[in-house]
C-alpha positions, 0 to 999 in steps of 0.5 A: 015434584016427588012427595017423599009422604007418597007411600007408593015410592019403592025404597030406591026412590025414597033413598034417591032423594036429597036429605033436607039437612044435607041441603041446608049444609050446603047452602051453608057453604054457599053462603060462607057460614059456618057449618059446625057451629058451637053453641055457648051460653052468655050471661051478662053479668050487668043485666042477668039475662042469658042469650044462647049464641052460635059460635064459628069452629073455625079458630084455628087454620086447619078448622075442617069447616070450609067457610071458617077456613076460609075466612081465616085465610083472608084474615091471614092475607091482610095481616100479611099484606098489613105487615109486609112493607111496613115504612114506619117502625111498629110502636112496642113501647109499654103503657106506663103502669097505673097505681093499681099495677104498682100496688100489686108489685109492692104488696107482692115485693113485701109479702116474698120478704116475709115468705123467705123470712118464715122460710129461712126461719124453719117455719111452714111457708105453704099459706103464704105461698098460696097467696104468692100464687093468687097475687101473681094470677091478680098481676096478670088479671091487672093487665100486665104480662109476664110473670115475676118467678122467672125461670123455674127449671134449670136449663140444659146448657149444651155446646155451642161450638158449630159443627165441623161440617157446617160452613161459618157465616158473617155477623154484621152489628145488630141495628135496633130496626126492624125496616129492610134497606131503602133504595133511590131510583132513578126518577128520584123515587125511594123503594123499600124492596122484601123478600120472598123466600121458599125452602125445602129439605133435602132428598129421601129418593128419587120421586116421580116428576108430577106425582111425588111418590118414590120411583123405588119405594123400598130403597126411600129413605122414610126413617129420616124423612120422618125424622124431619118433618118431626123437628122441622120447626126447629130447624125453621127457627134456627133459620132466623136466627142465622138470618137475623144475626147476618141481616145485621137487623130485627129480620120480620117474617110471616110465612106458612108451612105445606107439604109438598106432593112426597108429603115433605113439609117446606116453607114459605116466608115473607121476609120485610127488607132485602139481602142478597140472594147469595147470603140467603142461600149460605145461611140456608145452607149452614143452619142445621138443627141437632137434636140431643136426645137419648139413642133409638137404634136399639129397640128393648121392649117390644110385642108383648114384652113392654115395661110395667108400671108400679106406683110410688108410696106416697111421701110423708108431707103428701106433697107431690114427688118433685119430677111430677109422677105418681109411678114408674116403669119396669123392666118386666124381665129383672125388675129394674127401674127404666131411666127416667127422662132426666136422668138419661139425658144427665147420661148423655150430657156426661158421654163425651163422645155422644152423637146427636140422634138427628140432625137436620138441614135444609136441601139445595133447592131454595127459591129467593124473590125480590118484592115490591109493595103494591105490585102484582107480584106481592099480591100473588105472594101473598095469595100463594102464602096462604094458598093451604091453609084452608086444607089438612096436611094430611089430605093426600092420604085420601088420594085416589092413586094408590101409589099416594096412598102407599107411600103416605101409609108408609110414611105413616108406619114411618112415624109411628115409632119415633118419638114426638117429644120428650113426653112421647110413649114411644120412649118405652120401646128404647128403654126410656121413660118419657117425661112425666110419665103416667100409667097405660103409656103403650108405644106406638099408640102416642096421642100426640099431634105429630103420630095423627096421620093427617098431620104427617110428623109436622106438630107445628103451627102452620103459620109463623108470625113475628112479633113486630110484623105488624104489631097486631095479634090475629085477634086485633087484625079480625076486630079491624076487619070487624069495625071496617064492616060495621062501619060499611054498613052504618052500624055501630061497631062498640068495644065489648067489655071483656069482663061483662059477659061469662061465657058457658057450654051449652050441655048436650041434650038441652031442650032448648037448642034447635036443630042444626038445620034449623041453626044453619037457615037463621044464619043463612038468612043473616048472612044473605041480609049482610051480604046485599048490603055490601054489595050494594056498597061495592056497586057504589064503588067506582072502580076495581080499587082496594076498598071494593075488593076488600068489600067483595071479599067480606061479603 
């Protein structure tokens, strides 16, 4: 063995050997620990003292530290596994509210009465509705949700007349459940089959077979292509609201989004109950999302020559100015305000011979499964829902074919000018200003989810959950799984009181934290004790059964 100390290694030698911290972080990933941990600070608020606590990245499912990846993605499995064949109804009836919970609504009831008297009476109402503000955050600390204001903003009501071009599709009447069919076989066993439904969009060009990148990448239509991948999850929720509306009841689903190798995103869902293959077919192919939004064919700002921003005078009350902006932009070239976002939707909603500027649909190909519960073929649904979850959107783009990167760098340059959202700062470039705009706004340079290149337009979340799948928030499922293990283990597994600890970042720099290194070995070294003693447990169990899975999957 080398000593590194040894002053008479030549510089190719040092550099030759392994870096102690690169170790450690692959043994972390061995271990399944977690490799970017975050620490936070915990006073308890019962005993005063502080503890320092190493927290896992992994909260999302796109977390870029592996074990916290993939531990999210079993988390993922089982909540799909939980909810998918469901033969009892979720139970979503509310607790009975208590007398505190009453309380806060009457007292809120009386203390409106006398904002809107002082209101109508021409008196200043800002105290009182600083307290309206403070009761309504005091109803949601009390444990109940919503709030009581309602909606704040008018909506936008468009047509809702189908297009011409889009096939009509049967509506059945709605049943209050959320249970598929049951069917009797022969042996006189009763069978409750689901769905496994896989859609895409449609063409862009011809791609080659194995690869995805386009034979002619010229002649690839990456403007709409774009586009989709942009409204996608739009276009996804429309599809089950067709679904449930021709279901005839409340259709569940669990299902996940990746992109396909030409780095167009399509769906995969798990969908409890059955219908015929034919009818999934036709709701796929009369859904379509438009998108009503003012025109970009036109660009009028460009290089050098963008809109300037000017300040607003401050109003005489000092409140804010009612559409949220301290500014506005300019034509730099005449000095005109640009429209700003309502107004020129107000222009769009007023032309009736507008167009929408997308519309999105689904492709021809479309893949719909029957599934049994317990069977092998669930199981390998449900490993395939979340089979990418644990990797980016975006990891072609470090491809080693540099025909995959060419055609991801186009799709990139694609996007780069579309707008994202009403917010985007892509609008200055048609003319538009985005909503709530603010100052330094450059097009092209938009920081949202959609225009980052490892995310390839698709904004969205990567897996969309019901609400009655399985009457669970992730949060529940992962205490489950929690107080599974802790129980395998003989520990005792208590209920934290969600307002006895006040949790803090820890600030950079601080004296007292250790090394990463040094971080990663103490939860090496825990991970290893938890691990021996479930696989004792799983040596215990006889038999491949779900328990001893589910044991080899903790550990």
């Amino acid at each position: 063995m080398t000593d590194p100390n040894n002053r008479g290694l030549s510089h190719a030698e040092r550099q030759a050997m392994p870096v102690a911290l690169d170790v450690a972080v692959e043994i972390a990933k061995h271990n399944g620990v977690c490799i970017h941990p975050v620490v936070l600070r915990r006073l308890d608020t019962h005993t005063g003292t502080t503890e320092d606590v190493n927290v896992p990245c992994g909260t999302t499912m796109e977390a870029k530290c592996p074990p916290c990846a993939k531990r999210n993605r079993y988390l993922r499995m089982a909540q799909c596994r939980e909810g998918w064949h469901l033969e009892a109804e979720p139970s979503t009836t509310p607790d009975e509210p208590n007398e505190e919970q009453r309380w806060l609504v009457e007292f809120r009831a009386d203390m409106q009465a006398q904002r809107d008297a002082a209101d109508k009476a021409g008196e200043d109402t800002t105290d009182l509705d600083a307290m309206l503000a403070g009761l309504d955050e005091e109803i949601n600390a009390a444990g109940m949700r919503g709030n009581l204001l309602g909606r704040t903003a008018a909506k936008r009501n468009r047509s809702t007349r189908r297009r011409q071009d889009a096939p009509d599709l049967p509506r059945r009447v709605r049943q209050n459940t959320t249970l598929g069919r049951t069917f009797t076989g022969s042996d006189g066993a009763a069978y409750r089959p689901s769905l496994f439904i896989t859609l895409t969009l449609p063409s862009y060009g011809r791609v080659r077979a194995g690869q995805g990148v386009p034979v002619d990448p010229d002649a690839y239509d990456y403007p709409r292509a774009a586009r989709d991948a942009l409204h996608f999850s739009k276009l996804v929720d429309r599809f089950v609201q067709n679904l449930r509306r021709v279901a005839g009841y409340d259709v569940q689903y669990f299902s996940s989004v990746e992109p396909q190798k030409r780095l167009a995103p399509h769906l995969h869902m798990a969908v409890r109950g059955t219908m015929p293959r034919a009818e999934i077919k036709a709701i796929a192919a009369a859904t379509y999302h438009q998108v009503w939004w003012p025109p970009v064919d036109e660009v009028k700002f460009d290089g050098d020559h963008l809109p300037v921003w000017t300040e607003r005078p401050q109003r005489e009350d000092g409140t804010p100015h009612p559409d949220g902006q301290d500014g506005d932009y300019l034509d730099p070239s005449t000095g005109e305000l640009l429209p700003t976002w309502h107004q020129a939707l107000d222009r769009l909603d007023a032309d009736d011979e507008a167009e929408p500027l997308h519309v999105i649909r689904f492709g021809p190909q479309i893949d719909v499964q029957g599934v049994l519960a317990g069977t092998p073929d669930a199981d390998q649904c449900i490993r395939y829902l979340s089979k990418y979850l644990t990797k980016s959107l975006g990891d072609t783009l470090d491809a080693d074919d540099p025909a995959r990167r060419d055609h991801a760098a186009r799709m990139v340059e694609a996007l780069r000018y579309e707008p994202c959202s009403a917010a985007c700062p892509n609008w200055l470039r048609y003319g538009v200003q985005p909503k709530n705009a603010k100052a330094d706004m450059t097009p092209g340079r938009c920081r949202g989810k959609a225009h980052k290149p490892e995310h390839l337009g698709y904004a969205g979340r990567r897996v969309l959950v019901s609400r009655k799948w399985s009457n669970k928030t992730l949060t529940e499922h992962k205490r489950d799984r929690r107080t599974w293990v802790m129980e395998a283990l003989g520990l005792a597994d208590e209920v934290p009181d969600p307002h006895r600890y006040v949790w803090k970042p820890v600030p950079a720099g601080d004296d007292n934290i250790p090394s990463l290194a040094l971080r990663l070995l103490r939860m090496v070294a825990e991970r290893q004790r938890w691990r021996a003693t479930l696989l004792a447990l799983e040596a215990r169990a006889t038999g491949q059964d779900h328990s001893a899975v589910e044991l080899r999957e903790a550990a």
